[in-house]
N, C-alpha and C positions, 0 to 999 in steps of 0.2 A: 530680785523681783521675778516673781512667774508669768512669764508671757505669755498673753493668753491662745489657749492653741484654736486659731479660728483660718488657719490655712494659707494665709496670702504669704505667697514667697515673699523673705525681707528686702531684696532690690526695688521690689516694687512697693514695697509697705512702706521705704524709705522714700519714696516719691508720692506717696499717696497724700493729696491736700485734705483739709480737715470737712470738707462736703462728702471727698469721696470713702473717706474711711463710714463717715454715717450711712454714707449707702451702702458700704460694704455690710457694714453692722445688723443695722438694720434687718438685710437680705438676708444673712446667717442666722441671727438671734430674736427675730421677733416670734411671737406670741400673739395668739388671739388676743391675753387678758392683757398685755399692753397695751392695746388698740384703744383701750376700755379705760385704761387706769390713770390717762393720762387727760385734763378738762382744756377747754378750747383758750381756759385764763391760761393758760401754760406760756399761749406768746407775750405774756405782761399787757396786755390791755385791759381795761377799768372799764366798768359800763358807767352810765348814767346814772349822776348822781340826784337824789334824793331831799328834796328840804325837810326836814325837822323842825318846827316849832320851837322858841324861845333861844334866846340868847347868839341868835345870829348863827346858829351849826348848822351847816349846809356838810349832809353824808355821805356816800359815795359808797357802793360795796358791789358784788356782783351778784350774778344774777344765779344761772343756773344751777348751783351748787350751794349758792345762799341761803343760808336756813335749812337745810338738808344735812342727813347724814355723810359724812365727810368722804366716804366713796362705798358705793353698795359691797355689801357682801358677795359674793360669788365664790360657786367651786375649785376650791385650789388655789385659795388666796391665802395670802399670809395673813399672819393673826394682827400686824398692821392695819388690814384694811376688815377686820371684823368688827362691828360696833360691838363696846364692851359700856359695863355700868358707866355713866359719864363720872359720877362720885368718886370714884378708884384710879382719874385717871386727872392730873395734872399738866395741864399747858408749860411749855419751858421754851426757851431760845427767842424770847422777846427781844426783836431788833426793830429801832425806828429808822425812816429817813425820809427828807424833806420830798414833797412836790416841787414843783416846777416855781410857787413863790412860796417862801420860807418862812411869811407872816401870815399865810392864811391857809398854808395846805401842810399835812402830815400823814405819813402813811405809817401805818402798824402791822408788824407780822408776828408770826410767833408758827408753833408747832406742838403736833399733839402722838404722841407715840402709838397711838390705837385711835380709830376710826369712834368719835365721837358721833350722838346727835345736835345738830342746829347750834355749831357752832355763833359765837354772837363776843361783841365789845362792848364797852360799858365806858362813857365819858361825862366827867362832868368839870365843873372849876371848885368843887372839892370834894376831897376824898369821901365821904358821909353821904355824898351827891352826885350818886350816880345811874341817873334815873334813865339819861337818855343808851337807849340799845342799839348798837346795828349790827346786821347779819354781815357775818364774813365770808371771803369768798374762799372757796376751796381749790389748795390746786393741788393736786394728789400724781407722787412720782417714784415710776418706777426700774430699777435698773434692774438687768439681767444677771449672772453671775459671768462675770467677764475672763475670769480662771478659775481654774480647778479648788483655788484656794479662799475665795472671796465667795457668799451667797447672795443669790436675788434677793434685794432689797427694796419695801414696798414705804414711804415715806411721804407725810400729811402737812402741809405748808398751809398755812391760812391769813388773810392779808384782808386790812380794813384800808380803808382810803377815806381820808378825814380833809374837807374841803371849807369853806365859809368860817375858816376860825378866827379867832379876834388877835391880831396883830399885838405882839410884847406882851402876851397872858400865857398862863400855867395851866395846863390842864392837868387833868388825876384820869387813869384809864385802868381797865382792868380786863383782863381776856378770860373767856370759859364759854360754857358750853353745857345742857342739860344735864342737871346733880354736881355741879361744880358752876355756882355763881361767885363772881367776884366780890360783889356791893353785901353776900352775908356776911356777919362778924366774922365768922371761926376762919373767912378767906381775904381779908381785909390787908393781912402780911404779905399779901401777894401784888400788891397795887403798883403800877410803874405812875411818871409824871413825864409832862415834856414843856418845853415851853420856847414859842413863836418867837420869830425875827420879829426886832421893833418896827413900827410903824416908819420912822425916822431913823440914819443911822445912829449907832452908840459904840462906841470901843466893845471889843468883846476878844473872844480867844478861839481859834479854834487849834485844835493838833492833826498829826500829818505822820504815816509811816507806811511802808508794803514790806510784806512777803511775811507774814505773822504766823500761819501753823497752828498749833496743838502743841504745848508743853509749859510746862513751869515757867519758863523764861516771858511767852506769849501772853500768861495771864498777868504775870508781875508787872508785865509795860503796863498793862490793860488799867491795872488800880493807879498807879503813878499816872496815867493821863487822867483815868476820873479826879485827882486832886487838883488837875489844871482848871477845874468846873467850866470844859470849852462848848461853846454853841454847839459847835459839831466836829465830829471827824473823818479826816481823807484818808480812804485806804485805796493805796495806787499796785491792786492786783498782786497775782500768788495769796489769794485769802487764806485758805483750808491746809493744802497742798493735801487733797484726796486724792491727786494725783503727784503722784510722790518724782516721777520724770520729769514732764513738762519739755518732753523734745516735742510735742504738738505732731506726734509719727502711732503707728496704729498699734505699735508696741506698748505705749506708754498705756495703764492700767487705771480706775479707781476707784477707791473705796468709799462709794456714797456715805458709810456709818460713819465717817469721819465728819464730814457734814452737822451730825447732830452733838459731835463733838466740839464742834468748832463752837458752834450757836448761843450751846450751854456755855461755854467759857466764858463768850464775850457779852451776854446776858446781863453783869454786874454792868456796866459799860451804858450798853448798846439799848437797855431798855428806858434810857434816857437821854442819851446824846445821839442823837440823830448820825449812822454812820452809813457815809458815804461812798460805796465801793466801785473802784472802775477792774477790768481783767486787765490778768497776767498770762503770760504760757499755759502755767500749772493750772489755768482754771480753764481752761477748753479739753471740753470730756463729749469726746464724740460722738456716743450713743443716744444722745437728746435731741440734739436736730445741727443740721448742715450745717453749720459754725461751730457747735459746739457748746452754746452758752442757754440751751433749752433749761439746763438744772441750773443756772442761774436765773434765769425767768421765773421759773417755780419759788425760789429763796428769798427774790428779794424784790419787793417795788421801789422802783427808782424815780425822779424825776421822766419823763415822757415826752421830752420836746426835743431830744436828738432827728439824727437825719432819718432812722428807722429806727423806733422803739422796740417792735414787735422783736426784732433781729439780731437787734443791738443794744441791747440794755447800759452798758457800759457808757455808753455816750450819752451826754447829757450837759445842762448847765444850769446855773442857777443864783441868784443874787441875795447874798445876807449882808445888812449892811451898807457899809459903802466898799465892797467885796464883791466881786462878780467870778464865780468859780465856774471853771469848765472842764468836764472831765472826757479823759478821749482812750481809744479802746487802740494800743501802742504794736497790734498780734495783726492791724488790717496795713501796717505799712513796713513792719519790722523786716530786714534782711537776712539777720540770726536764724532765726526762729519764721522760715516760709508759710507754717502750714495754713494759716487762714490769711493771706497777704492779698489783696487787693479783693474782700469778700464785699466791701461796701461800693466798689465801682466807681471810685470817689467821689462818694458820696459824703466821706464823714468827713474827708480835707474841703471839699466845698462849702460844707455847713459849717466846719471850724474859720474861715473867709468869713464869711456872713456874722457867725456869733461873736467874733471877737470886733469884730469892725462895730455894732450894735451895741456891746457893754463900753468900749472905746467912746462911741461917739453919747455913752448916757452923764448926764450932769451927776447924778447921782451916784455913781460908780468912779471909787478912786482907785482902786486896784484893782487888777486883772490876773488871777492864780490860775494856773495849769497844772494839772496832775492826771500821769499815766504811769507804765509800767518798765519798758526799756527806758536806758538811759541814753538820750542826749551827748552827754559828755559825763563820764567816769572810767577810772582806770586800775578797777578793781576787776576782777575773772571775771565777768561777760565784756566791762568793756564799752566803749559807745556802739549806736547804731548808726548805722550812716542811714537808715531807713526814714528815720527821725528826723535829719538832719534835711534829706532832701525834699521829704513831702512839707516838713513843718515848719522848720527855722525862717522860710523865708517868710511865714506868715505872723510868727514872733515876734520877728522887726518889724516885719510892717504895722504891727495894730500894738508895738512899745507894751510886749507883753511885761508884767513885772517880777514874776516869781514863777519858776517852774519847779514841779518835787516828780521824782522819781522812785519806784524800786530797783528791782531786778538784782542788783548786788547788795549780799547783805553786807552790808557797812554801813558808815555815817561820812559821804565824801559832798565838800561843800564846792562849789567854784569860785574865784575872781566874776567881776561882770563881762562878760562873755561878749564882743563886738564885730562882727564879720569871720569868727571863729578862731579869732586871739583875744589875750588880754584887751578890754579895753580900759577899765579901771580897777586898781589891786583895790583886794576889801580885806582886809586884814580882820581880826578876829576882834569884836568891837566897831568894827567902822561900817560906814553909810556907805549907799552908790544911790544913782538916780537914773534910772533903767531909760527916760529920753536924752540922756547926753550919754554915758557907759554903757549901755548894753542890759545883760539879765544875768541874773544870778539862778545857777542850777543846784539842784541838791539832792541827792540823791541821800533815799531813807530808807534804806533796806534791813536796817538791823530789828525789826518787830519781834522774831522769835525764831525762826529758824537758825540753821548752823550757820556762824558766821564765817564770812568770806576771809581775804587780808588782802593786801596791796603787791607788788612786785617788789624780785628782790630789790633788798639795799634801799626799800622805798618805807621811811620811819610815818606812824601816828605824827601827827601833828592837831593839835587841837587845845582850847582854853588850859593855860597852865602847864604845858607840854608840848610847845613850840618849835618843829624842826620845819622848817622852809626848805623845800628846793627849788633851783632854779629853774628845772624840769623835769617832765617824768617822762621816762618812753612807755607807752600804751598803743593800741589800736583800734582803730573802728570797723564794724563790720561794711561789706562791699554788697554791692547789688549779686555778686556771683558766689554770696555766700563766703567770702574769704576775708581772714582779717590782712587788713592794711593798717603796717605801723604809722603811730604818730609819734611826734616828741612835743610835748604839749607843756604850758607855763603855767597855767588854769588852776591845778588844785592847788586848793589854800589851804582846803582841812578836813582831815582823815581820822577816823577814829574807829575803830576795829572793837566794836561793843555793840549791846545790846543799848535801841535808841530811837528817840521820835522828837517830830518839830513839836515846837509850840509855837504859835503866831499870836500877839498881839493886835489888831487893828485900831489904830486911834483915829476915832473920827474928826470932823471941828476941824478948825484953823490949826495949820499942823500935823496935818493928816500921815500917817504915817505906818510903814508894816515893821514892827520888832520881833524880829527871829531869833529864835532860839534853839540848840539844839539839846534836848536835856538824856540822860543817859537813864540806865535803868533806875538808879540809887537814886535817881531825880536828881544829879549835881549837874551843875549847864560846862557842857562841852567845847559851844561854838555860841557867838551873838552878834547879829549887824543889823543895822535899820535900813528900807527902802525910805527912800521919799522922791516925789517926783517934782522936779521943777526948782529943784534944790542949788 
């Protein structure tokens, strides 16, 4: 990789946290037209939304940029931000994902390769019926060329916010923008759908993987989960890997064009199943703002009720179901991986106290799902974090979390129910635990698409139909001082060194219950055991 040559001796680039590298950046590489290129939506805030007439659609879009050409023309702008014939030019990287409640809020993004006029979304409850319009908001981003080998890249994100909708209904939508309407015939093949968390709960499915990339492998997961038809999906960071590093150090490099690489892939997907993304290392790109997660702001609308939305996009949570998911950003406590570690002031462990004690204490809520991006407990080449272990575990037990998933190693590695940080009930492959008597079961889902990882010597696969047990593994967990400290651990149950993603089952009703699954690229089930609580 070409490092980019921007001066900072590397002793010190090696200690530079991921605020100070943006400052760095910033101070070298700005540009008047970045001052310009970049809209105030940038920090993920929504303005006030809008009611609409009939059928109960309550819209939500921004303001500024709303109805406008998607970023003015100006001198020495790339052909990105030039409005071209809107006719010539097709919307692509249509990704959903929920609001803050998942029966009556949806947000919609997509992207447009050139600088349209009066971008706009089009929803109805059927395809033929898509009469209702709303303006989208624009949030227009721009990178510098960060090596000799990589170009300034000028890139157009546009994002609707869909509020007042009718709980367990199907909507039809369709994105464009002046000379490319959706609702004419000849653009009709172009229509996405989504459809709302019920009113009540009901069994449903959702799927679970991180660290996915750009490659044949990435897309092939991509259609095997759309055959799972799941409410929605967790993606627990390392989205893109536009940053191909991910040491979170002023060295590491990335290539925004990957970005629209990603988008397109996951499109077949993501313009249906609501996909929910929390950061990894690989996704803090420091040239966006003081954390790092400004070009995730631009990309994606998230739910909005974490501890700082504006900041922290990755944090968040949200209830489908009788499923209370919480997802938490692993880069603000991590000990591996320093560079943005204590950026929330803890703020996001205090709000994680609060939200899980809140889903805990709701009648309606029978599980409680965690998904971030270090692992917890795995004993694959990163290894656990003690980072995790000290900010969060003790919040785990407290509020009788029930399923935690992870990235970070690509593999497929399952645990035992985890209790005081030993075994406290074996789950064998097939079997049940009940997380208020045993403990939690961790899982670690890192095989989405990237190169996979393997396990330590002498240390066999184990998993559905390929059965090696051991008594123990020796592995380690990362230290506050950055170093690993060996463990010899009893915990893994199952290991599978392939390309691979959860499926969850939730059954609602008398009976209530979470069936896991770990299904492999070829969709054949790897691993399966059921939670149930009170069992």
């Amino acid at each position: 990789m070409d490092t980019p040559d921007l001066g900072i001796p590397k002793p010190l680039a090696d200690r530079m946290s991921m605020a100070e590298q943006h400052e760095y950046l910033r101070a070298k590489l700005a540009r008047p037209r970045t001052r310009t290129s970049r809209r105030t939506a940038l920090t993920g805030g929504l303005v006030a939304a809008g009611v609409v007439a009939g059928n109960g659609l309550l819209i939500g879009s921004g303001t500024a940029s709303a109805g406008q050409s998607a970023t003015a023309p100006a001198p020495g702008t790339s052909p990105a931000t030039r409005a071209v014939d809107g006719s010539m030019v097709a919307p692509f990287g249509r990704h959903l994902a929920f609001g803050a409640d998942p029966r009556t809020q949806m947000r919609v993004s997509w992207q447009v390769p050139f600088a349209v006029k009066r971008p706009f979304l089009r929803v109805g409850l059927k395809p033929w019926e898509l009469s209702r319009k709303v303006d989208a908001e624009v949030r227009a981003l721009h990178t510098p060329s960060l090596t000799k080998k990589l170009p300034a890249v000028e890139q157009l994100y546009l994002h609707v916010a869909l509020d007042g909708l009718r709980p367990g209904t199907t909507y039809y939508y369709g994105v464009g923008h002046d000379g490319f309407d959706p609702a004419s015939a000849e653009r009709l093949g172009t229509l996405g759908s989504f459809r709302t968390a019920p009113a009540a709960p009901e069994t449903f499915v959702f799927t679970a993987f991180g660290d996915q990339g750009v490659s044949y492998d990435a897309l092939a997961g991509d259609q095997v989960i759309l055959g799972q038809n799941p409410a929605f999906h967790l993606h627990a960071g390392d989205i893109c890997y536009a940053d191909t590093t991910g040491h979170g150090k002023e060295s590491d490099t990335y290539d925004a064009r990957v970005w629209d690489q990603f988008l397109a892939q996951t499109e077949s997907v993501a313009k249906s199943v609501p996909w929910m993304v929390t950061t990894g290392n690989h996704d803090m790109e420091a040239w966006y703002s003081p954390n790092g997660y400004g070009g995730q702001s631009a990309r994606w609308s998230l739910p909005e009720n974490g501890p700082d939305p504006a900041n922290a996009p990755g944090i968040y949570s949200f209830v489908y179901g009788n499923v209370g998911v919480v997802a938490l950003d692993a880069n603000d406590v991590s000990y591996e991986i320093p560079a943005n570690k204590g950026y929330t002031n803890g703020r996001q462990t205090d709000w994680l106290d609060r939200r899980l004690g809140k889903l805990r204490a709701s009648a309606a809520v029978d599980f409680v799902v965690v998904f971030f991006h270090h692992c917890v407990y795995s004993t694959s080449t990163h290894a656990s974090d003690g980072g995790m272990r000290d900010a969060w575990l003790p919040l785990f037990t407290k509020h009788q979390v029930d399923l935690v998933i992870n990235g970070h190693n690509h593999v497929y590695e399952r645990t035992d129910a985890v209790k005081n940080g030993a075994v406290g009930r074996p789950v064998p492959i097939g079997g049940s635990t009940d997380p208020t008597r045993d403990g939690i079961v961790y899982v670690t889902a890192g095989g989405a698409g990237k190169d996979l990882y393997g396990f330590g010597p002498g240390v066999k696969d184990s998993y559905e139909g390929n059965v090696h047990d051991h008594d123990h593994i020796v592995s380690f967990h990362w230290t506050k001082a950055r170093q690993p400290d060996p463990d010899v651990v009893e915990w893994s149950r199952v290991r599978y060194t392939g390309f691979s993603f959860l499926a969850v089952e939730a059954v609602a009703g008398p009976g209530a219950r979470l069936k896991v699954s770990a299904l492999a690229q070829n969709g054949e089930r790897v691993d399966h055991f059921e939670i149930r609580r009170g069992s």
